[in-house]
C-alpha positions in Angstrom: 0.0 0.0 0.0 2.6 2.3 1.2 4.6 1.7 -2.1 1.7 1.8 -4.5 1.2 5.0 -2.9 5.3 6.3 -3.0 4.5 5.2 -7.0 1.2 7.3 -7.0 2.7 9.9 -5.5 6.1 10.1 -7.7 4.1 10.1 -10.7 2.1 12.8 -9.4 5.0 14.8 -8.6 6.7 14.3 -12.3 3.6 15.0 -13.6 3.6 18.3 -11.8 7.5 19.2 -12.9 6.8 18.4 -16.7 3.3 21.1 -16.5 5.6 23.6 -14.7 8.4 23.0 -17.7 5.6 22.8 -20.2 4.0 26.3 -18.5 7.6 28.0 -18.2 8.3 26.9 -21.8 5.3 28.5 -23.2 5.5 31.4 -20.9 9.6 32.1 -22.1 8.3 31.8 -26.0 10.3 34.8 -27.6 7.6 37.3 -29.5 10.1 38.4 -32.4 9.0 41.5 -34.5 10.3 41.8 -38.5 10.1 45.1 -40.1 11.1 42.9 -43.5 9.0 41.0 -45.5 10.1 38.3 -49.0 13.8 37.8 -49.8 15.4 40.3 -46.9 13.7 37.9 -44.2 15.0 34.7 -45.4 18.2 34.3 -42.9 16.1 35.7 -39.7 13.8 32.8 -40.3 16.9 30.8 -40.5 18.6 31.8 -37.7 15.6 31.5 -35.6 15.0 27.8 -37.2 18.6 27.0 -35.7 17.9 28.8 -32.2 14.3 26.5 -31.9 16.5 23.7 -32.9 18.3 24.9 -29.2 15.3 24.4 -27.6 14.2 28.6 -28.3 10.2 28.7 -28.8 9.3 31.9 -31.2 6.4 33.6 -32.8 7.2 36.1 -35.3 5.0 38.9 -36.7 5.7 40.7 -39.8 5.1 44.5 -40.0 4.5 46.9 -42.9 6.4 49.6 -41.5 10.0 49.2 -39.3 9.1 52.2 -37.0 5.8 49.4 -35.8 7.9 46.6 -35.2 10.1 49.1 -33.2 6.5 49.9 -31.1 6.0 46.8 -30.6 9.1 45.9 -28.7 8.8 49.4 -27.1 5.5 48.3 -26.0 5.5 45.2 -24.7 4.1 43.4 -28.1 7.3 41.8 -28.9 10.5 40.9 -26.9 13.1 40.9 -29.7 13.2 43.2 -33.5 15.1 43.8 -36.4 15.0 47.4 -37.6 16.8 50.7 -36.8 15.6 52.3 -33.1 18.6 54.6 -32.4 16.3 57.7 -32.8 13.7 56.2 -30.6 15.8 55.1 -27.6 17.4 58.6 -27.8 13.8 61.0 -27.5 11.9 58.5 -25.9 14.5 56.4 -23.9 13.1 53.8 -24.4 14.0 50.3 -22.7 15.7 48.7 -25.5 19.2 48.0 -26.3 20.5 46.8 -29.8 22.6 42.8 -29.6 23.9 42.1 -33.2 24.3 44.4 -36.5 22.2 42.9 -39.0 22.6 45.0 -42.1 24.9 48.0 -43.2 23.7 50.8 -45.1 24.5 49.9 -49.2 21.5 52.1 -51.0 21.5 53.8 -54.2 19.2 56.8 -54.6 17.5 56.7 -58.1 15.8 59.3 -60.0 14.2 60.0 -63.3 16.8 61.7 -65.2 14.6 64.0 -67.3 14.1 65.7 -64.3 17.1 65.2 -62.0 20.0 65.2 -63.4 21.9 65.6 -60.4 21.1 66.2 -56.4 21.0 70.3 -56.8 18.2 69.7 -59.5 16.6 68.3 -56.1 16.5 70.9 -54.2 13.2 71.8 -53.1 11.7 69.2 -54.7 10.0 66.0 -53.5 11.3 62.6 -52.5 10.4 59.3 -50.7 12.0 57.2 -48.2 11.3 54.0 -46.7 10.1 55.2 -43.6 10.2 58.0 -41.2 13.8 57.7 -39.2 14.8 55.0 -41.4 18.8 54.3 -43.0 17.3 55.7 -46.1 16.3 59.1 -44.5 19.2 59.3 -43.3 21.2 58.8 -46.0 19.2 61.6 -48.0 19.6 64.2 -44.6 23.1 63.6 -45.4 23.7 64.1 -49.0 20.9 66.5 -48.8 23.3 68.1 -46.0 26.5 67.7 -48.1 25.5 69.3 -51.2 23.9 72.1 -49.6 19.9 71.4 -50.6 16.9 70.8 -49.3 14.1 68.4 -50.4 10.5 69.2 -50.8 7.6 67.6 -49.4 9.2 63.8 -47.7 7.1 60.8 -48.3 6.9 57.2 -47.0 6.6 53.9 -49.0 7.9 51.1 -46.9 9.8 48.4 -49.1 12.1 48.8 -51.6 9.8 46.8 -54.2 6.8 48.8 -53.4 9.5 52.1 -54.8 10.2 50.6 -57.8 7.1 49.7 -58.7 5.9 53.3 -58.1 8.8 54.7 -60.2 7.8 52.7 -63.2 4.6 53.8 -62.9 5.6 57.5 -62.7 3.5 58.0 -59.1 7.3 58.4 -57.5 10.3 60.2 -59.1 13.1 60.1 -57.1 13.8 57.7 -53.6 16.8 55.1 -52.3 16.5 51.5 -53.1 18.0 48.9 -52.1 21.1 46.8 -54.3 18.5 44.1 -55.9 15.8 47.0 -56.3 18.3 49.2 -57.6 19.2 46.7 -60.3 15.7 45.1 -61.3 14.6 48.8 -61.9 17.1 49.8 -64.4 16.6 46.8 -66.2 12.8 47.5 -66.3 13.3 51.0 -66.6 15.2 51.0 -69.6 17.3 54.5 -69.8 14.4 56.9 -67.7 16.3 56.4 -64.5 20.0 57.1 -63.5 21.4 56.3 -59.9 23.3 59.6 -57.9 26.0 59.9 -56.1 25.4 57.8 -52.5 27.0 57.9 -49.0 29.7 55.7 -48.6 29.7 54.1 -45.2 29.3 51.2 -43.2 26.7 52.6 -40.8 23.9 50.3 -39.2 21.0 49.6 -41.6 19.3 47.0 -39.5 19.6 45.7 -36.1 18.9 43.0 -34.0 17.7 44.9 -30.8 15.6 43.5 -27.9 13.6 45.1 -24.9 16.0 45.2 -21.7 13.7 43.5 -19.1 13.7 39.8 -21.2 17.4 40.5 -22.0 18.0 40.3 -18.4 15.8 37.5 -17.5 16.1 35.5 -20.7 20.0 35.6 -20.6 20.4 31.9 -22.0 17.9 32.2 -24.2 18.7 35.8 -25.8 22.5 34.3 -26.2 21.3 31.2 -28.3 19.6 33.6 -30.8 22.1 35.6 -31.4 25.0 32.8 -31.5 22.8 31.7 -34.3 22.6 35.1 -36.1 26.8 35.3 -36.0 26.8 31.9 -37.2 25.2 32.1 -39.9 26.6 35.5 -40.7 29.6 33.6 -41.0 28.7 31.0 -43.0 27.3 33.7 -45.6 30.6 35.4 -46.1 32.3 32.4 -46.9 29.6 30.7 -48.9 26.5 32.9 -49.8 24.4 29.8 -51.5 23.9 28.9 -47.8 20.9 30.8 -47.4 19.2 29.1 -50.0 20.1 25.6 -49.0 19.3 26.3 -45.7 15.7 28.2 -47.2 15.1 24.6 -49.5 15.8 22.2 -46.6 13.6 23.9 -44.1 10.7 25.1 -46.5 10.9 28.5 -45.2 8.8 31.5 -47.6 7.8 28.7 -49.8 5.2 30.5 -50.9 6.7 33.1 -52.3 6.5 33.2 -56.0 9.3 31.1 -58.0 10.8 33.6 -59.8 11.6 35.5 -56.6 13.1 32.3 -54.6 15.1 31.6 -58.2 17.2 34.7 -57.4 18.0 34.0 -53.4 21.5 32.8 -54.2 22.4 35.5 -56.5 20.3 38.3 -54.2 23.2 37.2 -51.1 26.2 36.8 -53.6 25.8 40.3 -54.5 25.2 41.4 -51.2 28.1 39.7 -49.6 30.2 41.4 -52.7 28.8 44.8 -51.5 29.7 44.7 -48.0 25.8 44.7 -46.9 26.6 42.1 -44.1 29.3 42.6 -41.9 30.7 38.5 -41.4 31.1 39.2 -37.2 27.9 41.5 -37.2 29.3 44.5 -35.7 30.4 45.2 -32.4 32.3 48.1 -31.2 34.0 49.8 -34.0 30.5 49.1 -35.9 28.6 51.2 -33.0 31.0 54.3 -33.0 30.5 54.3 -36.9 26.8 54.2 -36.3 26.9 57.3 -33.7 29.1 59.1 -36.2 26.7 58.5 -39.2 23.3 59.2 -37.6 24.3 62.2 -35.5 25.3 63.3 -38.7 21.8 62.9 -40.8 20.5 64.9 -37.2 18.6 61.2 -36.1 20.9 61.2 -32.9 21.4 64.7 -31.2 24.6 65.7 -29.4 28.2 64.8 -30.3 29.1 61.4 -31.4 32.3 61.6 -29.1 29.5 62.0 -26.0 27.0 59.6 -27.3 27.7 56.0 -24.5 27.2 52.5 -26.0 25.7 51.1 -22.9 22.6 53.6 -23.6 22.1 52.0 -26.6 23.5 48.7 -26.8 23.8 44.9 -24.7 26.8 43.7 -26.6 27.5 41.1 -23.9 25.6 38.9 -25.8 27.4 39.4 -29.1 30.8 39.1 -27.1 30.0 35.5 -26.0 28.8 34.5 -29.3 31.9 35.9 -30.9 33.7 34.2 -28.1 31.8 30.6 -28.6 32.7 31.1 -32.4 35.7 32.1 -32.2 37.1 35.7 -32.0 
């Protein structure tokens, strides 16, 4: 009796454990918020594949705009993002700190060359951005800066696709597109569009930023994800076919139309070429070049000199990963 009851009684108990791992497991599922959409998203669905692999639960949600998916982490909506939130942690500061450079700033801003043929034939006149606060703005407030102009009337079309398509149609005549955007519109445009003089740097385009509370009580957790980011950063420099291999074997964005997922190899070779993905994803020298660029464009106010990386960024995270990976 008394050992049919110990049995009762230890099944009861291990019972009890695997709800409380089952409850803590749901409870620690990381709420991930992407500001990207199509080909761009491909090696964050990757990476988190890998980190659920690790035993890292995840939801993502897709946005239409980057400033939302910077809301939601701001909020409480989301625990982790990808997008650009220096301004916001600056004039709102706001309880999140960057981890891992995703992307650096390679654009190309475009315009029909009837009308511009160069940035002063700009001045005063209108032109359209990704989004308000976004790498592209600031890449315009700081050619807009350098060659002593100032645009017209600033619009907002998230997604360098949705641009293009605009500029084909004439609703758009000058904005800053991306490398693959850049390139299916002048071969769709034919000879109506040129591409101006750009900003040279390797500023911050996208990061992978998180709200500080789960940072701090999701340590474990918050290092697996972005081990798996710097991994397969790596893995990209030296062989950018990866991301499609890794795309085919996990059936991730299957849906998207064929003609798009028959360019994923050659969308990451040419990125890789052009420097859009830095192999260690950032770090130190990485933030002081962000601080420099974006107090520049006016998105960060102050001196960069003054501007303190702990305000803006957790890099213990990305140390240990680099550690793990080596150097």
């Amino acid at each position: 009796m008394i050992h049919n009851a110990g049995r009762i009684l230890g099944g009861l108990t291990a019972a009890v454990v695997l709800a409380a791992a089952t409850s803590a497991a749901a409870q620690t599922k990381v709420r991930f918020a992407l500001g990207e959409t199509g080909i761009e998203a491909i090696p964050y669905y990757i990476a988190l594949e890998r980190a659920k692999e690790k035993g890292v639960a995840y939801e993502a949600t897709n946005f239409s705009k980057e400033d939302l998916s910077i809301q939601a982490v701001v909020s409480g909506q989301a625990d982790l993002g990808i997008a650009t939130p220096y301004s916001v942690i600056q004039k709102s500061k706001a309880p999140i700190r960057g981890l891992m450079q995703i992307s650096r700033l390679v654009f190309f801003p475009v315009a029909d060359k009837s009308l511009y043929k160069t940035w002063k034939d700009l001045n005063g006149q209108p032109f359209v951005f990704h989004a308000r606060g976004s790498g592209t703005e600031a890449i315009g407030n700081i050619i807009a800066k350098r060659q002593g102009i100032e645009f017209g009337q600033r619009s907002y079309v998230p997604g360098s696709d949705n641009r293009v398509v605009a500029m084909l149609n004439g609703q758009i005549k000058a904005t800053i597109l991306d490398l693959a955007n850049m390139k299916v519109l002048m071969e769709k445009g034919g000879d109506k569009f040129h591409v101006l003089p750009s900003v040279e740097t390797p500023a911050s385009d996208e990061i992978l930023f998180g709200n500080v509370e789960f940072i701090k009580k999701n340590t474990k957790t918050v290092d697996i994800i972005v081990e798996e980011f710097a991994r397969l950063w790596r893995e990209m420099a030296n062989d950018p076919s990866i991301i499609e291999k890794e795309r085919a074997k996990r059936g991730i964005l299957k849906d998207l139309p064929k003609e798009v997922l028959a360019k994923v190899t050659a969308f990451y070779t040419d990125a890789v070429k052009n420097g859009i993905f830095d192999p260690k994803g950032g770090g130190p020298a990485a933030v002081k070049s962000d601080f420099e660029f974006y107090t520049e464009a006016g998105q960060l106010q102050g001196k960069a000199s003054d501007l303190k990386v702990e305000d803006f960024w957790d890099l213990g995270p990305w140390e240990r990963a680099q550690k793990k990976l080596g150097g």
